[in-house]
ROFI-430463 format. One record per residue (C-alpha): x, y, z; residue number from 1; residue in one letter. Coordinates in steps of 0.5 Angstrom, whole numbers, always signed. Layout:
BEGIN
<atom u="X" v="Y" w="Z" nr="NUM" rest="A"/>
...
% end
This chain:
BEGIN
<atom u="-190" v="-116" w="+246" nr="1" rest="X"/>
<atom u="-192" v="-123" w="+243" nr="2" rest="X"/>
<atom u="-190" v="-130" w="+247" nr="3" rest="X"/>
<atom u="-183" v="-130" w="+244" nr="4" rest="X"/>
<atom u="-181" v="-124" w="+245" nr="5" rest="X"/>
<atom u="-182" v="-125" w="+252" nr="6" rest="X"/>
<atom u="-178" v="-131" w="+253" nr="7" rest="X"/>
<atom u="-173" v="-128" w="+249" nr="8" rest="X"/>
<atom u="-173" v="-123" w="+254" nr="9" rest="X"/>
<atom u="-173" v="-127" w="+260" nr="10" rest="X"/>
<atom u="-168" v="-131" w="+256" nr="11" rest="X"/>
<atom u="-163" v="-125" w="+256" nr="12" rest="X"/>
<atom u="-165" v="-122" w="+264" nr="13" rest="X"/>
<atom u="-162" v="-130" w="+266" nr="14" rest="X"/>
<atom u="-156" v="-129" w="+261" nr="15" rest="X"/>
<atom u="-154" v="-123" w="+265" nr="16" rest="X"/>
<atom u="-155" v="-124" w="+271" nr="17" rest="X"/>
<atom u="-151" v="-131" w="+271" nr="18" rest="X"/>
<atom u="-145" v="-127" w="+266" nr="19" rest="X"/>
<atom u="-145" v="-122" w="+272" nr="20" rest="X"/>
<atom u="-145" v="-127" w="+278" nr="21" rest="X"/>
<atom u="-141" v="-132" w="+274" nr="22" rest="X"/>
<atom u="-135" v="-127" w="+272" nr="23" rest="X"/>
<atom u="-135" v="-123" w="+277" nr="24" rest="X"/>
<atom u="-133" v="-130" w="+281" nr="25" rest="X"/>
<atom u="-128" v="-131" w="+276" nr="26" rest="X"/>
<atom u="-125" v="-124" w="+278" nr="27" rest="X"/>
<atom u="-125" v="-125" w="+285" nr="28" rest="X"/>
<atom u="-122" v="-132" w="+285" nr="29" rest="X"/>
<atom u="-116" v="-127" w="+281" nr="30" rest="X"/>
<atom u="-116" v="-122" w="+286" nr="31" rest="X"/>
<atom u="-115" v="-126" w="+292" nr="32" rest="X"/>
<atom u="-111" v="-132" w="+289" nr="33" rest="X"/>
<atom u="-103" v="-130" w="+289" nr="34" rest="X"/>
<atom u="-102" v="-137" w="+286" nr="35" rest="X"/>
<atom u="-108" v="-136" w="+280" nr="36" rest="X"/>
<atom u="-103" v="-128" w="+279" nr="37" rest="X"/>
<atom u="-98" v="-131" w="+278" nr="38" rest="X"/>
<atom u="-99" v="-136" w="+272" nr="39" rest="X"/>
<atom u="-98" v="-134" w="+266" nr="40" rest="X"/>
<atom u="-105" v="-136" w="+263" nr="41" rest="X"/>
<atom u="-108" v="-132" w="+269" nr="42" rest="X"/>
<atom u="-108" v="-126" w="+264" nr="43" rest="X"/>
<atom u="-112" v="-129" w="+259" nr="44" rest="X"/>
<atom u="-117" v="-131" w="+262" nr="45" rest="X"/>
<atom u="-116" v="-124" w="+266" nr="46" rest="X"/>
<atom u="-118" v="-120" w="+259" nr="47" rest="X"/>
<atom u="-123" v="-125" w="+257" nr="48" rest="X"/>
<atom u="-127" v="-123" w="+263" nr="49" rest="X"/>
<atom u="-126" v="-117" w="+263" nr="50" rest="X"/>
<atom u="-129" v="-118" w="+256" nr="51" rest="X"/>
<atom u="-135" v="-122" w="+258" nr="52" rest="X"/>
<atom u="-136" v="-116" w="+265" nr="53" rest="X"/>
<atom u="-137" v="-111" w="+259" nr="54" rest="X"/>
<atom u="-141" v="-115" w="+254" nr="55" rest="X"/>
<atom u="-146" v="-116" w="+261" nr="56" rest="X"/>
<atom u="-147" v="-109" w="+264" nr="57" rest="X"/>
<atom u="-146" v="-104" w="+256" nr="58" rest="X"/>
<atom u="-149" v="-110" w="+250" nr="59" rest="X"/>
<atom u="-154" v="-114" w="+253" nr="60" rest="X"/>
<atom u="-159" v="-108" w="+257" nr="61" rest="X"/>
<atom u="-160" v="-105" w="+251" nr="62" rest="X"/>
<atom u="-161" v="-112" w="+247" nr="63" rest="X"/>
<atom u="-166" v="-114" w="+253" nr="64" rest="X"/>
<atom u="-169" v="-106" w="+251" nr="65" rest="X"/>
<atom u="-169" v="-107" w="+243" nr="66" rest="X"/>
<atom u="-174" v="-113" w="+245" nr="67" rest="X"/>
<atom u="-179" v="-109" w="+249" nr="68" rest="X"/>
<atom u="-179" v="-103" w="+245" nr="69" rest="X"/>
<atom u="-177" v="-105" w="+238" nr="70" rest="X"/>
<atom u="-174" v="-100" w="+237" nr="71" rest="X"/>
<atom u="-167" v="-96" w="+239" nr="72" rest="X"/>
<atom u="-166" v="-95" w="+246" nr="73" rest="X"/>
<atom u="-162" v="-88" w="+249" nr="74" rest="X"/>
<atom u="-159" v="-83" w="+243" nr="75" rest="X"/>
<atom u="-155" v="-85" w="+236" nr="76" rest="X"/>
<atom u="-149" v="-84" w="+240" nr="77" rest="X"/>
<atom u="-151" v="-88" w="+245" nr="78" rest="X"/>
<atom u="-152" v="-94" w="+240" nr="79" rest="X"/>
<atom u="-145" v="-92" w="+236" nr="80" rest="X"/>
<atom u="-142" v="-93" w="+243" nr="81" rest="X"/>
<atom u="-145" v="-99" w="+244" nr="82" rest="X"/>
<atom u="-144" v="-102" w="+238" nr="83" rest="X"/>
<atom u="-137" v="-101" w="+237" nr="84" rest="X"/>
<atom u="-136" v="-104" w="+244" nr="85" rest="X"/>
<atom u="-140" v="-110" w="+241" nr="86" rest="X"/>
<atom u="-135" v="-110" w="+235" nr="87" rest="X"/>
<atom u="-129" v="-109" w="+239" nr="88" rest="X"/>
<atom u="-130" v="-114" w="+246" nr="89" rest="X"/>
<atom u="-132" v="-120" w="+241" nr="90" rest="X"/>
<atom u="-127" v="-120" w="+237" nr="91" rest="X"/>
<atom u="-121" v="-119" w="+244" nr="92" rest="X"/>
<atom u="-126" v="-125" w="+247" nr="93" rest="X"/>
<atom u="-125" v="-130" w="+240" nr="94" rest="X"/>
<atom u="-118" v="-127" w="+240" nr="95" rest="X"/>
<atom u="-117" v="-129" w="+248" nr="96" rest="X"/>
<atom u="-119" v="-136" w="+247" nr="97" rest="X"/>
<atom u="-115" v="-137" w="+242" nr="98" rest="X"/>
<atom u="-109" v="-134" w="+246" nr="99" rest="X"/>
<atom u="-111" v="-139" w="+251" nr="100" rest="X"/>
<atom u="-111" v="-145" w="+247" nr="101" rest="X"/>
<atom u="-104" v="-142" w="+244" nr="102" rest="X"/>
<atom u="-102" v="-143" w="+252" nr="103" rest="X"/>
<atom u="-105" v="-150" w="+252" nr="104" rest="X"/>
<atom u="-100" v="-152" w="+247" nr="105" rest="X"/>
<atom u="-94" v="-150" w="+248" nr="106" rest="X"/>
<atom u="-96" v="-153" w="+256" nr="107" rest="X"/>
<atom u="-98" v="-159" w="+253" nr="108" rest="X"/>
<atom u="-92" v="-160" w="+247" nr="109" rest="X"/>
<atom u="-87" v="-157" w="+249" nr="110" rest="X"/>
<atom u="-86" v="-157" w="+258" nr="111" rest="X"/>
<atom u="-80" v="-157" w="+258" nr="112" rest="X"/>
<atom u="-79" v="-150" w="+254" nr="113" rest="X"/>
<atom u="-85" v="-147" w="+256" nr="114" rest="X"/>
<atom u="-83" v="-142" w="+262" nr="115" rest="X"/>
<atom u="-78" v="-140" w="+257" nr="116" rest="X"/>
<atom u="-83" v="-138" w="+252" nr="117" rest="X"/>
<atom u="-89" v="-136" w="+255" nr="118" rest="X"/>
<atom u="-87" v="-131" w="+260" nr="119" rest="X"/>
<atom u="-91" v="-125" w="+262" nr="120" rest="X"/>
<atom u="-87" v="-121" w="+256" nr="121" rest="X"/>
<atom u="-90" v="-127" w="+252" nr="122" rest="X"/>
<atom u="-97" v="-126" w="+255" nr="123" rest="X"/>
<atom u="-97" v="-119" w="+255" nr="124" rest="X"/>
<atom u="-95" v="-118" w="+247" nr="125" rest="X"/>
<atom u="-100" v="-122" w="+245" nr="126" rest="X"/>
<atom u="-106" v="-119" w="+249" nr="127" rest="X"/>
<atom u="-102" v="-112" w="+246" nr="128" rest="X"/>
<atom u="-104" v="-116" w="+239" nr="129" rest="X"/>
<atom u="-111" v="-117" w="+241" nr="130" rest="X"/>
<atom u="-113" v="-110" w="+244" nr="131" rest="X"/>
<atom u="-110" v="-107" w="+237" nr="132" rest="X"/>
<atom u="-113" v="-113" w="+232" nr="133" rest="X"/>
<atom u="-120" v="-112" w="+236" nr="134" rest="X"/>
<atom u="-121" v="-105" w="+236" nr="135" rest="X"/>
<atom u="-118" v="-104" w="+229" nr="136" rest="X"/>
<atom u="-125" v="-107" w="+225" nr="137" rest="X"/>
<atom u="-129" v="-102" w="+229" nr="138" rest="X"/>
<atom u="-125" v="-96" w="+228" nr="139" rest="X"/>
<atom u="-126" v="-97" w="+221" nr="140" rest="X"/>
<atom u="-134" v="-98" w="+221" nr="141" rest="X"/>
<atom u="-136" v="-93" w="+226" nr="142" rest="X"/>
<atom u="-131" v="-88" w="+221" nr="143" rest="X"/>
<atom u="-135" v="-90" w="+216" nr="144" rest="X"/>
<atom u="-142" v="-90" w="+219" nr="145" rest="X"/>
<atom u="-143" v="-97" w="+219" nr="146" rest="X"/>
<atom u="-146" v="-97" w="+227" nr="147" rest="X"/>
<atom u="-153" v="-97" w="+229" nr="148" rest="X"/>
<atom u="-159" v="-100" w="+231" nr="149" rest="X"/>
<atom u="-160" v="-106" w="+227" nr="150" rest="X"/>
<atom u="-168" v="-109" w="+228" nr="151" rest="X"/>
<atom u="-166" v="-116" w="+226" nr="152" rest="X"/>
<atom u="-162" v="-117" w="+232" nr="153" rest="X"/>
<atom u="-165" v="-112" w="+236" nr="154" rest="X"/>
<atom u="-158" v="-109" w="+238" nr="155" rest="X"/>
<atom u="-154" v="-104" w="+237" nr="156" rest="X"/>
<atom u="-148" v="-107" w="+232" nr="157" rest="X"/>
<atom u="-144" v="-107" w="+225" nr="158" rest="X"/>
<atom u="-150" v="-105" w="+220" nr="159" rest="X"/>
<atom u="-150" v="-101" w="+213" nr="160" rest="X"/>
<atom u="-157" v="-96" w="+212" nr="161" rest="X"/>
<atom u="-154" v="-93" w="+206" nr="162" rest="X"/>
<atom u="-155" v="-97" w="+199" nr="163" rest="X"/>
<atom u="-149" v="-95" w="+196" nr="164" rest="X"/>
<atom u="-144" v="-97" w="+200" nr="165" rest="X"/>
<atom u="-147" v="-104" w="+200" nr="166" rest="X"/>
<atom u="-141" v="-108" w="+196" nr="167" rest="X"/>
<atom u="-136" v="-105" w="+201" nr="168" rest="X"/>
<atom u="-139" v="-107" w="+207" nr="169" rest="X"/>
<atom u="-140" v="-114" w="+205" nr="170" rest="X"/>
<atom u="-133" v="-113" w="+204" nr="171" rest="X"/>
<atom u="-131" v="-111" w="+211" nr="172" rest="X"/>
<atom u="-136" v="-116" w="+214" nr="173" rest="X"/>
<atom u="-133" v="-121" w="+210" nr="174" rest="X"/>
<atom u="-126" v="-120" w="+212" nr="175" rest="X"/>
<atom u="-128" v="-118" w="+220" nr="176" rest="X"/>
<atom u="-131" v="-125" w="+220" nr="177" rest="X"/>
<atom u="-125" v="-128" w="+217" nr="178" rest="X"/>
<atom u="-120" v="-124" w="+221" nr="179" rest="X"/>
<atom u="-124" v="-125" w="+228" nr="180" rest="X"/>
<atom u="-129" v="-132" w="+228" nr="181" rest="X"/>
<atom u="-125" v="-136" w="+223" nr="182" rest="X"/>
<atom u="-118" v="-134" w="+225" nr="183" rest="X"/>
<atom u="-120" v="-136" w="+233" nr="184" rest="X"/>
<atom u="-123" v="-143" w="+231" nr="185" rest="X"/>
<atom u="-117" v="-145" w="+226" nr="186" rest="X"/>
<atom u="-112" v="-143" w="+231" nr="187" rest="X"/>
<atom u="-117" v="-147" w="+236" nr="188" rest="X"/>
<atom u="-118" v="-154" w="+232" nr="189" rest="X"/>
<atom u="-109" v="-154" w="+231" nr="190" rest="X"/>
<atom u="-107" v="-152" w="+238" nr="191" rest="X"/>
<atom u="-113" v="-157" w="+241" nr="192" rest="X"/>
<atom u="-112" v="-163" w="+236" nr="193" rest="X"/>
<atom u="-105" v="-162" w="+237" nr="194" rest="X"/>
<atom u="-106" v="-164" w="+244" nr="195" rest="X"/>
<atom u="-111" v="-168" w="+244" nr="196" rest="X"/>
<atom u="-105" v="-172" w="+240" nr="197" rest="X"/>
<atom u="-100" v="-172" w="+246" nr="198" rest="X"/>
<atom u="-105" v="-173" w="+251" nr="199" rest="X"/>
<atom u="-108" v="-180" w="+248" nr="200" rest="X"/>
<atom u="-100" v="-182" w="+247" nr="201" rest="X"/>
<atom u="-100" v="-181" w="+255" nr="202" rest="X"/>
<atom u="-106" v="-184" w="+256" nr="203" rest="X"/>
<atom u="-103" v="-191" w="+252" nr="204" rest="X"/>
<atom u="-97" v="-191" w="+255" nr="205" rest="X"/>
<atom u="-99" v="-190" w="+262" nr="206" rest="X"/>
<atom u="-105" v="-196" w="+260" nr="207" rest="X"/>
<atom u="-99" v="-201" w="+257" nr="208" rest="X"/>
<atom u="-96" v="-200" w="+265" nr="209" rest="X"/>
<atom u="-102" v="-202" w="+267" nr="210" rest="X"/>
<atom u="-104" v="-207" w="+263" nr="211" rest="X"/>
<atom u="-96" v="-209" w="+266" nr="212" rest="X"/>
<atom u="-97" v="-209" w="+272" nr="213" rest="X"/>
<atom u="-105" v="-213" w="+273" nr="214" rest="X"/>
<atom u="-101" v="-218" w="+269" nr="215" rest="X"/>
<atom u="-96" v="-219" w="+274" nr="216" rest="X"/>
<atom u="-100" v="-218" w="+280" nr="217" rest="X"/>
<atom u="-104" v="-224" w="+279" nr="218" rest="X"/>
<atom u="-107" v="-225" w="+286" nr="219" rest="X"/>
<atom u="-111" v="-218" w="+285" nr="220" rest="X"/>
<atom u="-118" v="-217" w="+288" nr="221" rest="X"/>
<atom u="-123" v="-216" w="+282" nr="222" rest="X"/>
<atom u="-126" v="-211" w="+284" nr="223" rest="X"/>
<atom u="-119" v="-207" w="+285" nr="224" rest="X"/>
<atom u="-118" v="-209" w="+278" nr="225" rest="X"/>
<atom u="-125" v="-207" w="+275" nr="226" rest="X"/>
<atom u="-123" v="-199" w="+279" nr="227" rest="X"/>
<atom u="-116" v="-200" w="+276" nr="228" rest="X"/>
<atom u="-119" v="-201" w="+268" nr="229" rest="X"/>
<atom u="-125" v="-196" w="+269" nr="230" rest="X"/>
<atom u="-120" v="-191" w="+271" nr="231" rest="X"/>
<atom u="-116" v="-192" w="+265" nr="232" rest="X"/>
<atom u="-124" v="-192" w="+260" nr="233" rest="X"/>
<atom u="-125" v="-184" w="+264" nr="234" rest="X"/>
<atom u="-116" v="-182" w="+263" nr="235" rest="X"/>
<atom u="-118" v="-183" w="+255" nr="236" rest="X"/>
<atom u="-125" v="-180" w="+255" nr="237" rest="X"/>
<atom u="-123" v="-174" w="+259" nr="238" rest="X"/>
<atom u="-118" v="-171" w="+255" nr="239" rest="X"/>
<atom u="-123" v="-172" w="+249" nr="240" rest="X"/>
<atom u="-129" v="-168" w="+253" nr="241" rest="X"/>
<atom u="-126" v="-162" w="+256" nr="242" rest="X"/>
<atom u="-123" v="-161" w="+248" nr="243" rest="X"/>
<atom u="-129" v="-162" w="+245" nr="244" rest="X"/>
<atom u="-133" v="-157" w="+250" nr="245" rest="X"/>
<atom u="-127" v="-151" w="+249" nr="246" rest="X"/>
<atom u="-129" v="-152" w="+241" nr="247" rest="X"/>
<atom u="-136" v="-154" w="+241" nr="248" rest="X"/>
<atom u="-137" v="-148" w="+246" nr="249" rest="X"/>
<atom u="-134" v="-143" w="+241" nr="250" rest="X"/>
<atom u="-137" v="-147" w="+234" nr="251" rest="X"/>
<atom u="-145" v="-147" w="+237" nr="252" rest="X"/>
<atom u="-144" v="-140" w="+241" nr="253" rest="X"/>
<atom u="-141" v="-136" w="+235" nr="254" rest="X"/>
<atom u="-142" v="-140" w="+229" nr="255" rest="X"/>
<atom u="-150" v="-139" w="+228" nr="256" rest="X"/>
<atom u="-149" v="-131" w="+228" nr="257" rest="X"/>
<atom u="-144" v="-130" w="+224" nr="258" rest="X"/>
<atom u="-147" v="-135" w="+219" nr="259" rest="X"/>
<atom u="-154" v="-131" w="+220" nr="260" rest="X"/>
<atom u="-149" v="-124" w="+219" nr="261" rest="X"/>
<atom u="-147" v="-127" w="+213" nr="262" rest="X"/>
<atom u="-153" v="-130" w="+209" nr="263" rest="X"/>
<atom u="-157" v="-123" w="+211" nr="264" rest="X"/>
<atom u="-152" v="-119" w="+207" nr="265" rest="X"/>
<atom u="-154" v="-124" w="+201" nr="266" rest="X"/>
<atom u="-160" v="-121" w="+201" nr="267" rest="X"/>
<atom u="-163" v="-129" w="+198" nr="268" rest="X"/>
<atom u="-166" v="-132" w="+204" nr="269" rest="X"/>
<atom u="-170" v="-128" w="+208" nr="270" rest="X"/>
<atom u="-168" v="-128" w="+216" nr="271" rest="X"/>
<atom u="-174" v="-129" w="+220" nr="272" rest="X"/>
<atom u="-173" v="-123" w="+227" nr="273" rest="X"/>
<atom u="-174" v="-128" w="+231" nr="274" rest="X"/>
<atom u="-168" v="-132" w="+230" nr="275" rest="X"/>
<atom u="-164" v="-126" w="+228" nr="276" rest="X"/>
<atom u="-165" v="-125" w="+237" nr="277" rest="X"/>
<atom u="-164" v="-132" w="+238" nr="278" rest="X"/>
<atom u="-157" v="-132" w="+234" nr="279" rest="X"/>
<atom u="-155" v="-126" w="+238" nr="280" rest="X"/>
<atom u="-157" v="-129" w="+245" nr="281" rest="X"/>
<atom u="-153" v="-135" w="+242" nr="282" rest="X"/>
<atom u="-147" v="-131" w="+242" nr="283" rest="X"/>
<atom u="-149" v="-128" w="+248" nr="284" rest="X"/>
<atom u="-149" v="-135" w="+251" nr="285" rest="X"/>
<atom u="-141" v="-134" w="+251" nr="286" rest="X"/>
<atom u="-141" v="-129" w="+255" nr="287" rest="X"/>
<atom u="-145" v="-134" w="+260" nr="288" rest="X"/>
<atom u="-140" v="-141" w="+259" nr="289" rest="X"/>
<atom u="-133" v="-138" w="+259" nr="290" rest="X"/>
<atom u="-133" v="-137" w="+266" nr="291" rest="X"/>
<atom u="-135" v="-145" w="+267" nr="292" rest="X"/>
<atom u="-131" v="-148" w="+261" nr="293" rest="X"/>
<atom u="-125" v="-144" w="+262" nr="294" rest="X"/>
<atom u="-124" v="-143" w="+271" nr="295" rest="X"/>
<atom u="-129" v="-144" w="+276" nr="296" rest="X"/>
<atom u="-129" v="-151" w="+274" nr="297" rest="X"/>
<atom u="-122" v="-152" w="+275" nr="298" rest="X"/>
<atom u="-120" v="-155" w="+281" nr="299" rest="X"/>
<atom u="-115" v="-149" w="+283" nr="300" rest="X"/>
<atom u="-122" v="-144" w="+282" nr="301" rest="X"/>
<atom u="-127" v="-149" w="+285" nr="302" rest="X"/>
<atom u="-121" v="-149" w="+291" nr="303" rest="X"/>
<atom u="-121" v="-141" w="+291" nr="304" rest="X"/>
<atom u="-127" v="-139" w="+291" nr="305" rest="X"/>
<atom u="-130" v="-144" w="+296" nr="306" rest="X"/>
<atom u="-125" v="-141" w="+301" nr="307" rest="X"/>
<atom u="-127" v="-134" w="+299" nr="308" rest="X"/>
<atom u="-135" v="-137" w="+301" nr="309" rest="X"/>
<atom u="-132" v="-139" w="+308" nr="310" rest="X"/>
<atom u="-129" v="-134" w="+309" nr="311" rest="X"/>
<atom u="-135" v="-130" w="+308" nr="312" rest="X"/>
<atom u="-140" v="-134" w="+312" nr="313" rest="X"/>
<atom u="-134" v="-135" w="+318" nr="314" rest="X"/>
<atom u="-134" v="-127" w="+318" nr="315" rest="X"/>
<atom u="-141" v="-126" w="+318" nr="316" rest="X"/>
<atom u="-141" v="-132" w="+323" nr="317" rest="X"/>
<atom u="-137" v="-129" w="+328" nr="318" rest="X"/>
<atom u="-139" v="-122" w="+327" nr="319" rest="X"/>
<atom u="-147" v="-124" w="+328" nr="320" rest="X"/>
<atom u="-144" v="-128" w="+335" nr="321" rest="X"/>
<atom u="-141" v="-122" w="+337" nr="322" rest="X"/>
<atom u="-146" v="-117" w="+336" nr="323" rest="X"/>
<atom u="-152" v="-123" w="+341" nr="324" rest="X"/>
<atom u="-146" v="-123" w="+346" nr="325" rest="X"/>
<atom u="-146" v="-115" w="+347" nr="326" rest="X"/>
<atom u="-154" v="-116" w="+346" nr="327" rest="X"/>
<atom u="-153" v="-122" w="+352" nr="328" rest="X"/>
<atom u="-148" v="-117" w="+356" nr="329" rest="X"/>
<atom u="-154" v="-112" w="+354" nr="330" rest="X"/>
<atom u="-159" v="-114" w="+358" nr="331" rest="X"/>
<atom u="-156" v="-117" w="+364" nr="332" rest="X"/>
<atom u="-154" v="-110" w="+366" nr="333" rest="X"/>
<atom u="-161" v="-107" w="+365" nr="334" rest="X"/>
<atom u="-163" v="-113" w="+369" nr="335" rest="X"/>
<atom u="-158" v="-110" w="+374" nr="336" rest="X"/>
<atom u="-160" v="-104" w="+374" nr="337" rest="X"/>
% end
């Protein structure tokens, strides 16, 4: 193995084992929490780590052993499942993040109506139309053989080894491509544009009240002042940060591989392999910062999770003081006998 081929190894070892414990958290943090059940985004952010914990354990072992052995890891059978499941979790991963956006915006721009038009009916048709648009493409290519080991990305994944059938998968990617990353990223940029709008409206309307009231309050301390005007910088700047980081996630993780998928069926610019692993470990990335970006980052998850850590070290607690009181007790009856 050459100097890059070990730290794109390593890179993929680090990205599984923080997917893994990242996800996982966020399952946890679903299944002790009754308050996350119960919110309507909850079963987004459900199926998107569900996505991300399969992505974990079935596409990145084999990627890593692609990179060691440079060749197809297990059978063809094994590599046709795992390819249809990259295909398959990729796509529901794109469509659930949009789904959440969906959310967001209808939250954001319409609150009044919202408990009226997103219900759990609402949430579970449209995790039916993901489920059912996701697996649909994968269907169609491993029907047509157009699954296996493809040495660019040292992956199991969408790829065409019989020349004849080049026009028509060049079709296929393109559409697949169009349908799954595209779609995802227009419905991301409308719905998150559209509440970047109503919430720069908030914050203008809330700073003239401010601006009002330091007005009117003319003894104020400066320091209470300059808390007040800094407040006011941050409110404005949050908004812009958190929907540049739902985008910019999505653009800077999926983009360099599908863009790479589509000028390699170009046959034009030659694809150097080292970049071909790079643009998936890219993609892989996804996997790592959704967690962050869409839960654990929240005030509702860090305050869930923390209380399962306190929770556990206040178990191990009490039980590691009852076994040394029984130990004590232990040894003052043989000291008695």
């Amino acid at each position: 193995m050459s100097i890059w081929e070990v730290i794109l190894a390593f890179v993929v070892v680090v990205l599984m084992l923080v997917a893994l414990l990242a996800n996982v958290l966020v399952l946890m943090c679903f299944l002790y929490s009754a308050d996350i059940r119960k919110q309507v985004p909850g079963l987004f952010i459900l199926n998107l780590t569900f996505c991300n914990l399969l992505m974990t354990i079935s596409n990145m072992p084999l990627t890593l052993a692609g990179i060691i052995y440079k060749s197809q890891p297990g059978g063809d059978q094994i590599c046709h499942i795992v390819g249809f499941l990259e295909t398959f979790l990729t796509t529901n991963s794109m469509l659930s993040m949009a789904a959440l956006s969906i959310d967001r915006w209808i939250a954001v721009v319409f609150p009044l109506s919202y408990h009226s038009k997103m219900r759990y009916r609402d949430a579970a048709l449209i995790l039916s139309y993901t489920w059912l648009h996701s697996v649909s493409f994968p269907i169609v290519a491993a029907s047509l053989s157009w699954v296996g080991f493809h040495q660019l990305y040292a992956s199991c994944t969408l790829y065409n080894k019989r020349p004849e059938d080049r026009t028509q998968f060049v079709i296929f990617t393109g559409v697949f491509h169009t349908l799954s990353f595209l779609l995802s990223l227009i419905v991301l940029c409308f719905t998150y544009l559209k509440v970047l709008k109503v919430a720069r409206f908030h914050c203008k309307r809330i700073d003239v009240i401010t601006m009002q009231t330091l007005v009117l309050l003319v003894d104020i301390h400066p320091s209470v002042r300059e808390r007040c005007l800094e407040e006011q910088k941050r409110r404005r700047q949050r908004a812009t940060k958190k929907i540049s980081t739902f985008i910019g996630t999505f653009i800077l993780c999926f983009a360099p591989y599908v863009i790479t998928r589509l000028v390699e069926l170009s046959s034009v610019v030659p694809i150097n392999s080292h970049w071909g692993i790079i643009s998936k470990c890219l993609a892989y990335s996804k996997v790592v910062s959704d967690p962050f970006v869409y839960s654990l980052l929240r005030n509702q998850y860090k305050k869930t999770w923390k209380d399962i850590i306190n929770k556990i070290l206040k178990r191990s607690s009490i039980n590691s003081s009852a076994l040394t009181s029984e130990s004590h007790n232990r040894n003052i009856l043989q000291l008695n006998e």
